[in-house]
Backbone as numpy.savetxt, mean C-alpha at the origin, in Angstrom:
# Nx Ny Nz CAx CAy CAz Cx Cy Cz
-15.39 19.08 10.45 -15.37 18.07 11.50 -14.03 17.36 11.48
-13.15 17.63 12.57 -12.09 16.34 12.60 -12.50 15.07 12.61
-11.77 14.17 12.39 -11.54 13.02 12.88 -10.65 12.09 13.70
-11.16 11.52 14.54 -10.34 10.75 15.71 -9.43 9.77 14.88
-8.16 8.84 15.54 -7.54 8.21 14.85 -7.98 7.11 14.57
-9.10 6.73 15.44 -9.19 6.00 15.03 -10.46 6.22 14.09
-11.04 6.38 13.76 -11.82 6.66 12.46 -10.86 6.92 11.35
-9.24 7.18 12.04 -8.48 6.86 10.50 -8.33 5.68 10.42
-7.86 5.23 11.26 -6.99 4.07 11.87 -8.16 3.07 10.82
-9.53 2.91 10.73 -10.60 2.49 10.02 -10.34 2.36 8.65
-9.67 3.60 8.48 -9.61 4.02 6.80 -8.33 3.26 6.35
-7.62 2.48 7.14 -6.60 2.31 6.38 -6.75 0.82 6.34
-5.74 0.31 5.29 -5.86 -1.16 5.08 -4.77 -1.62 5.39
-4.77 -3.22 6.02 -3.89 -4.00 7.01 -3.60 -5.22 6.38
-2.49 -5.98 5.86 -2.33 -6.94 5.20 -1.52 -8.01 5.66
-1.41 -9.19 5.87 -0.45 -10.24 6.63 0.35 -10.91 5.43
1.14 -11.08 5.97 2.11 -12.50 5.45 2.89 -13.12 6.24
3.22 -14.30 6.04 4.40 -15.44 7.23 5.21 -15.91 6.20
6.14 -15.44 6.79 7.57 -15.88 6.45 8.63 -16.73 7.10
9.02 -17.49 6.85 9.87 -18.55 8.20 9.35 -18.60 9.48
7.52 -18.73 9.56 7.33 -19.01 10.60 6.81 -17.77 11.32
7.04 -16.50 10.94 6.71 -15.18 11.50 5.61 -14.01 10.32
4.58 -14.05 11.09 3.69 -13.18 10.73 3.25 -12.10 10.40
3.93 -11.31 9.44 4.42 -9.91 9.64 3.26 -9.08 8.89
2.50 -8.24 10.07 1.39 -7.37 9.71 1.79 -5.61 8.92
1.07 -5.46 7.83 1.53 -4.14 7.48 0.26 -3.47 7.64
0.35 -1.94 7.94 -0.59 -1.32 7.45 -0.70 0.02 6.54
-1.36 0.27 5.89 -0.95 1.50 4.64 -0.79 2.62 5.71
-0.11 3.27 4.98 0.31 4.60 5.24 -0.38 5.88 4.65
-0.48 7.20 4.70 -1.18 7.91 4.67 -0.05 8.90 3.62
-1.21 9.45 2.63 0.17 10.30 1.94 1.25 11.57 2.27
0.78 11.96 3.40 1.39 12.61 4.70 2.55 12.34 4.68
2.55 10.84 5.39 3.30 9.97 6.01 4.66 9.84 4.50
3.61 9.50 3.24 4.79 8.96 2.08 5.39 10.72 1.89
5.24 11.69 1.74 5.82 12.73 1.45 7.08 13.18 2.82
6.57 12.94 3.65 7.84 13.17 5.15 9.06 12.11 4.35
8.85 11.09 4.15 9.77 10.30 3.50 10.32 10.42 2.66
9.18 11.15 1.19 10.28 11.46 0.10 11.27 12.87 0.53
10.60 13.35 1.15 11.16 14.29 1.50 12.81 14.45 2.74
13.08 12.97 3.34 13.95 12.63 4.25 15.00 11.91 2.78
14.16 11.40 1.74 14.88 10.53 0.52 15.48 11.79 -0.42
15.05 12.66 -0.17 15.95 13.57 -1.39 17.36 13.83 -1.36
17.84 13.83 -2.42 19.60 14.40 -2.29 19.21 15.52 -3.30
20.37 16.01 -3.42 20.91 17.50 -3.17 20.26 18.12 -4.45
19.72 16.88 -5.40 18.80 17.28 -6.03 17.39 17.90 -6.07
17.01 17.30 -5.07 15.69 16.90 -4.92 15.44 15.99 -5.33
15.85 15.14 -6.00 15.25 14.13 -6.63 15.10 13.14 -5.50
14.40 12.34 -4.93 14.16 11.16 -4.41 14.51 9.99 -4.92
14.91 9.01 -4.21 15.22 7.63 -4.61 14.55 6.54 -4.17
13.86 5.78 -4.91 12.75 5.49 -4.21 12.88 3.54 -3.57
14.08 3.37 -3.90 14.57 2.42 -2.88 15.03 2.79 -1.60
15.43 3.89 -1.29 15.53 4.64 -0.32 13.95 4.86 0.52
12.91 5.39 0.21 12.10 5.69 0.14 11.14 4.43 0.75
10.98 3.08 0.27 10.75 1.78 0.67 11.49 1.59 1.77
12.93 1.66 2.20 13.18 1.42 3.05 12.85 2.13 4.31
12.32 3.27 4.26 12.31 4.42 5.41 10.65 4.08 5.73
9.87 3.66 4.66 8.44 3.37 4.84 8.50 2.15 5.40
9.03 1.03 5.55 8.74 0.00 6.06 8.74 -0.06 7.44
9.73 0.50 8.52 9.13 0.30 9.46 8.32 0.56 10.23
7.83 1.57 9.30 6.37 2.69 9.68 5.06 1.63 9.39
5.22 0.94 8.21 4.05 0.12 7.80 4.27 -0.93 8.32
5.16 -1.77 9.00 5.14 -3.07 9.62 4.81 -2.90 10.57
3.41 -3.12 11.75 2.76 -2.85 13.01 3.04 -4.18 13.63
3.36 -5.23 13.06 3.51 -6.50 14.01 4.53 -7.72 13.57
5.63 -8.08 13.76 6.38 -7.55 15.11 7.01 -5.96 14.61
6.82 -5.24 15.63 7.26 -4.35 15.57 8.78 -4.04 15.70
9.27 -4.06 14.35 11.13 -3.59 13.85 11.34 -2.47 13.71
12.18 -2.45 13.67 13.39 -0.84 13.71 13.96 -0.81 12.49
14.30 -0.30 11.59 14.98 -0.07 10.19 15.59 -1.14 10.29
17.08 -1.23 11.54 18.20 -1.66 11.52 17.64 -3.39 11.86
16.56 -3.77 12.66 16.60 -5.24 12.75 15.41 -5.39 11.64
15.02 -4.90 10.37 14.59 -5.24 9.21 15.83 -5.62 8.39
16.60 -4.59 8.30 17.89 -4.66 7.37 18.97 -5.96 7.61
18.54 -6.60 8.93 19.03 -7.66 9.44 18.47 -8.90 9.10
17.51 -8.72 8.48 16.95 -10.33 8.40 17.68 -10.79 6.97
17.87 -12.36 6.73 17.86 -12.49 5.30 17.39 -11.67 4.42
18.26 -11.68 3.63 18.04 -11.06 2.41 16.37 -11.64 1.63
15.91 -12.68 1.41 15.08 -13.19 0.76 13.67 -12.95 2.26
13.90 -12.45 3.52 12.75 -11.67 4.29 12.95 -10.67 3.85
13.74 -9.98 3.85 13.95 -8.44 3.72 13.46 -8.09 2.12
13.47 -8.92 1.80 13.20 -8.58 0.11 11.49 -8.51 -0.31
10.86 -9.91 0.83 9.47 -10.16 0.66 8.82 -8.62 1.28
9.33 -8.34 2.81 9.04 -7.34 3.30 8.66 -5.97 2.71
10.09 -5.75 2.06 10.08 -4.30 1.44 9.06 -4.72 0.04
9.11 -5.59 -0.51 8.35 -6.48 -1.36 6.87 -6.00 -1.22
5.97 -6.29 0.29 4.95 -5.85 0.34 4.81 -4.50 0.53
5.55 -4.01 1.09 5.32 -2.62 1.22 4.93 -1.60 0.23
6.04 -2.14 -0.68 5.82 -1.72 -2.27 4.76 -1.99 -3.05
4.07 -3.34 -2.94 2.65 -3.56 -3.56 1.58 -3.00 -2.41
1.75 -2.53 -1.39 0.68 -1.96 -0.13 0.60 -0.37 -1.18
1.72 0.10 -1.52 1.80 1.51 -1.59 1.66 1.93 -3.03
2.09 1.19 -3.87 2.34 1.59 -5.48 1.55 0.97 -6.18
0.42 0.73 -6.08 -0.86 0.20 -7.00 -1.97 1.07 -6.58
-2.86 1.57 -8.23 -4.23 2.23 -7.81 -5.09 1.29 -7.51
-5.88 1.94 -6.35 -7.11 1.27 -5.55 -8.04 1.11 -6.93
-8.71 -0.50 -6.88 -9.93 -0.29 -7.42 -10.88 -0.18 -7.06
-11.81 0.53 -8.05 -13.22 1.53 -7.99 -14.06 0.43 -7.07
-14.71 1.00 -6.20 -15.42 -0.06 -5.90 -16.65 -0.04 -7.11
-17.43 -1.64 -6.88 -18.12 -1.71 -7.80 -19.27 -2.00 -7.06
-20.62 -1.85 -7.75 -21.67 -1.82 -7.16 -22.42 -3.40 -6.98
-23.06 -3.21 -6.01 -23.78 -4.71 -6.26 -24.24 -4.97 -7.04
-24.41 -6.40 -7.55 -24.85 -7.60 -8.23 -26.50 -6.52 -8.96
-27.39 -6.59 -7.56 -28.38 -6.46 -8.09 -28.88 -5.27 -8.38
-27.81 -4.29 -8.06 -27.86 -2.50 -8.25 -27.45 -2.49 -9.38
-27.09 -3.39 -10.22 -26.66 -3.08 -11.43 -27.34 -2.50 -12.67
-27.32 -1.83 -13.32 -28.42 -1.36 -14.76 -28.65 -2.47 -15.64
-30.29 -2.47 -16.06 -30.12 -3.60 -17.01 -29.80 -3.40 -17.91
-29.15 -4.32 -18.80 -28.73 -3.90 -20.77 -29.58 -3.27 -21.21
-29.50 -2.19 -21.90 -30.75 -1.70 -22.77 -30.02 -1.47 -23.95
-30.73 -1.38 -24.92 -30.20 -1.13 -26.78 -29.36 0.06 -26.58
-28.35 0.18 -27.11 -27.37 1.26 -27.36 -26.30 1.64 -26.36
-26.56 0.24 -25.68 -25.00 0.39 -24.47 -23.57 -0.42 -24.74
-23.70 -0.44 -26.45 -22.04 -1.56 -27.04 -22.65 -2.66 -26.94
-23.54 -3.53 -26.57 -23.78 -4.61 -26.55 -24.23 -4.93 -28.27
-24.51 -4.48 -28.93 -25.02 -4.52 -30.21 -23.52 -5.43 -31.19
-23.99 -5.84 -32.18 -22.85 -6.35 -33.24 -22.28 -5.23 -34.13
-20.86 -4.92 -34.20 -20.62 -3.92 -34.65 -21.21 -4.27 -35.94
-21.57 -2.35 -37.06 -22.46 -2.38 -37.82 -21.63 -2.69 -39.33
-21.00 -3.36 -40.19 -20.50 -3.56 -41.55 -21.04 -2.69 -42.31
């Protein structure tokens, strides 16, 4: 079964911050999306650079106001820093597990570590 975009568009996560007054929406990117990039970031190595790499992702992940590389690279240094800033914590941290509800939880029973270690 495909899926429509927007049933991706669902899957992905959207994060705000304001900076001098301006509201700047990101949304994650897809690992698709991060490999076209490392792949535009490689030199002659292959190796990727991954400040390079942040920069080419950001204006893909900033949806509101919508910038261009060149009027990102234009703002102060201390926007431009928060910016690429989030992008980098949007993209380079593992998701945590979700966890189950409160009351779905198992009760303690004997022999789950809860015990006093044995001397």
């Amino acid at each position: 079964m495909s899926r429509t975009k927007t049933d991706l568009d669902s899957e992905f996560r959207t994060t705000s911050l304001t900076l001098r007054g301006t509201t700047y929406t990101f949304r994650e990117l897809s690992g698709e999306q991060y490999e076209e990039f490392i792949k535009m970031a490689a030199g002659p190595d292959g190796d990727a650079d991954l400040s390079v790499v942040l920069k080419l992702m950001a204006p893909e992940a900033l949806i509101s106001p919508k910038l261009t590389a060149k009027e990102i690279y234009a703002k102060p240094m201390p926007v431009f820093n928060a910016i690429i800033g989030q992008v980098n914590t949007m993209h380079f941290r593992s998701e945590p597990e979700d966890k189950p509800a409160a009351d779905a939880a198992e009760p303690e029973t004997p022999g789950n570590g809860s015990e006093p270690p044995i001397s």
